[in-house]
C-alpha positions in Angstrom: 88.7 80.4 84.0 86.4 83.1 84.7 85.8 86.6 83.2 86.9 88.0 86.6 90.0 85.9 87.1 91.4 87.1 83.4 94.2 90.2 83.4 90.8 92.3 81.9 88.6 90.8 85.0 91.2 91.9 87.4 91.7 94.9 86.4 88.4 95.7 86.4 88.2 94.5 90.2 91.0 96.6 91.1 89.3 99.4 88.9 86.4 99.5 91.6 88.1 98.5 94.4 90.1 101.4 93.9 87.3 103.7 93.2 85.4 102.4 95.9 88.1 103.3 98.4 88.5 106.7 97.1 84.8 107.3 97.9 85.3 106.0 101.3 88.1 108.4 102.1 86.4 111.4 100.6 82.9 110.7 101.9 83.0 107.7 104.9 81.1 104.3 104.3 77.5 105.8 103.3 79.8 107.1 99.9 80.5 103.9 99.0 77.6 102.9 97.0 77.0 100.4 93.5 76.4 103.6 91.3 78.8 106.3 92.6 81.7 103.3 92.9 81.2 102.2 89.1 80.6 106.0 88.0 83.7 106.4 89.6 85.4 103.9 87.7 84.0 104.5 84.2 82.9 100.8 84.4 79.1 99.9 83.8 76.7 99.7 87.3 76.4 95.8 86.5 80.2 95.3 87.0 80.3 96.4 90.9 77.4 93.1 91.2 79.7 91.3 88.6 82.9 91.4 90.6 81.5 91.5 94.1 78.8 89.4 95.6 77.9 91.9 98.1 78.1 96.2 98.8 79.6 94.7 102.2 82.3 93.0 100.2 83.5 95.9 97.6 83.4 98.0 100.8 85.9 95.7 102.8 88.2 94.9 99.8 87.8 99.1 99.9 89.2 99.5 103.3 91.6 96.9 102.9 93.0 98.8 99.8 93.4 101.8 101.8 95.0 99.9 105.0 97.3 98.4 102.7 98.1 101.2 100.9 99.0 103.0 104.2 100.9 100.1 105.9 103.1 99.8 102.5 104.0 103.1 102.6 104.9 103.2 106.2 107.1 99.8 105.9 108.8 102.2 103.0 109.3 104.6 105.0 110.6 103.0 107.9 112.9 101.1 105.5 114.8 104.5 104.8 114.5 105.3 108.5 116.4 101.8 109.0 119.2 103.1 106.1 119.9 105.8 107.7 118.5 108.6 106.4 116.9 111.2 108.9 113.5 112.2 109.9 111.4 112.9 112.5 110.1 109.7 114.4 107.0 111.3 116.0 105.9 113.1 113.2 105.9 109.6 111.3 104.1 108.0 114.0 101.8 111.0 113.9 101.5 109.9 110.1 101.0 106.4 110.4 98.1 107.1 113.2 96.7 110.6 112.6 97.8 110.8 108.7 96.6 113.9 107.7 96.6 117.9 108.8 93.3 118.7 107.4 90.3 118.3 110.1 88.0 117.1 108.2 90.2 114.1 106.2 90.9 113.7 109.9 86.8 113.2 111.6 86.3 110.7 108.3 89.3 108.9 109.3 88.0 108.4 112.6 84.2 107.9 111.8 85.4 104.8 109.3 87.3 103.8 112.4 84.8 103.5 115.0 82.0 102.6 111.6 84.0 99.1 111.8 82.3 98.7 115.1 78.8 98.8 113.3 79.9 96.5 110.7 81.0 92.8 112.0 82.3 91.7 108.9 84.9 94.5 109.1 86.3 93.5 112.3 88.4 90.8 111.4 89.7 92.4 108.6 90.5 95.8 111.1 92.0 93.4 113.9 94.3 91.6 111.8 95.6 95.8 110.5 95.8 96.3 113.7 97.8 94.3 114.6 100.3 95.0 111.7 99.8 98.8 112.3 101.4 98.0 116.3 104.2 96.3 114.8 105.2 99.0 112.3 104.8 101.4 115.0 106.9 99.3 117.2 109.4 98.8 114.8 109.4 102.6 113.8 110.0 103.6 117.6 112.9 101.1 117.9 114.3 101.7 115.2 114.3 105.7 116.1 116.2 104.5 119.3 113.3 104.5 121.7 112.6 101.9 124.2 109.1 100.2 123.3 107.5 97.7 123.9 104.0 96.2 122.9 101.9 97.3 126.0 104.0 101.0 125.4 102.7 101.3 121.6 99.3 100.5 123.0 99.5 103.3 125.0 100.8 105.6 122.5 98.0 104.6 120.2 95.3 105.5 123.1 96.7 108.7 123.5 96.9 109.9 120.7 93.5 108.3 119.2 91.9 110.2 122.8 93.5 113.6 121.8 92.3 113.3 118.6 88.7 112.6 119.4 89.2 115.5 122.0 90.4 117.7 119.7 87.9 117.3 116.6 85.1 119.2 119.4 86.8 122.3 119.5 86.3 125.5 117.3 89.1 125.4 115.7 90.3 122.1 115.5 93.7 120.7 115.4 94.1 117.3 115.8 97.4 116.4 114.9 98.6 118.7 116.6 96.6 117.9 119.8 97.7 114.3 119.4 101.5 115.6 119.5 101.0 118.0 122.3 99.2 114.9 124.4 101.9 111.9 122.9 104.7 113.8 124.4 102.8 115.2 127.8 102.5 111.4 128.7 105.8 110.0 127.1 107.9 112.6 128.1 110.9 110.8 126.6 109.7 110.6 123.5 110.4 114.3 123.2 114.4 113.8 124.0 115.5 112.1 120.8 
């Protein structure tokens, strides 16, 4: 057994996994860096080398925290959706793609996004999310009584990643609520439920 496969060795893992994906929420992938993640994590610089072979590899177990994290949370949600209780189906959607209100949480969202392009051993990792993120979202829409279907939920996901992008140029940005104004332009029938 090794020191990073002990309760102590994984908690330390998680420790600057968790710290790591912080920093690349707050500050995009050039925040994610050996000192500033152990710093982070009270842990001492030689554990972020100790518990991780590579920068490239704290930084994916980073963004897969953060997927995860976000993916949970949706399935949670659309587990209540599924019980019955009420809520707005667009605004979760909105949520699951857009997340946040705040412009700039919104551009560092994004810039990680299209990052993944510049980083191959990302992609995998960001394909397989994807994919799970389409099938929440397809679920969600069901489930909120809207006909979907995979090629639809594509769509949705183009319009409102394009009105997004459109909508972080302006001078006074609003993104998320660009991305509404465009989903329901397009999918007109989104808007009657």
């Amino acid at each position: 057994m090794t020191a990073a496969s002990t309760p102590k060795g994984e908690r330390r893992r998680h420790e600057l996994v968790a710290a790591a994906a912080a920093l690349l929420t707050e500050g995009g992938f050039d925040a994610v860096r050996h000192r500033a993640v152990a710093e982070r994590a009270g842990l001492p610089l030689a554990s972020t080398t100790y518990y991780f072979d590579s920068l490239d590899e704290l930084v994916e177990a980073a963004v897969e925290h953060n997927g995860r994290a976000e993916l949970d949370a949706g399935r949670a949600r659309l587990a209540e959706l599924q019980a019955g209780e009420p809520m707005d189906v667009i605004e979760f959607a909105l949520d699951l793609l857009v997340k946040d209100s705040d412009t700039q949480a919104v551009l560092l969202r994004y810039e990680r996004l299209v990052g993944t392009a510049r980083r191959p051993y990302l992609q995998p990792l960001m394909r397989r999310m994807g994919v799970e993120l389409q099938q929440l979202l397809l679920d969600l829409l069901t489930a909120g009584g809207f006909a979907m279907t995979p090629e639809r939920v594509d769509q949705l996901i183009a319009v409102v990643d394009g009105a997004v992008v459109n909508a972080l140029i302006e001078v006074h940005p609003d993104p998320r609520a660009a991305a509404r104004r465009m989903l329901l332009s397009v999918m007109p029938d989104l808007a009657n439920h």
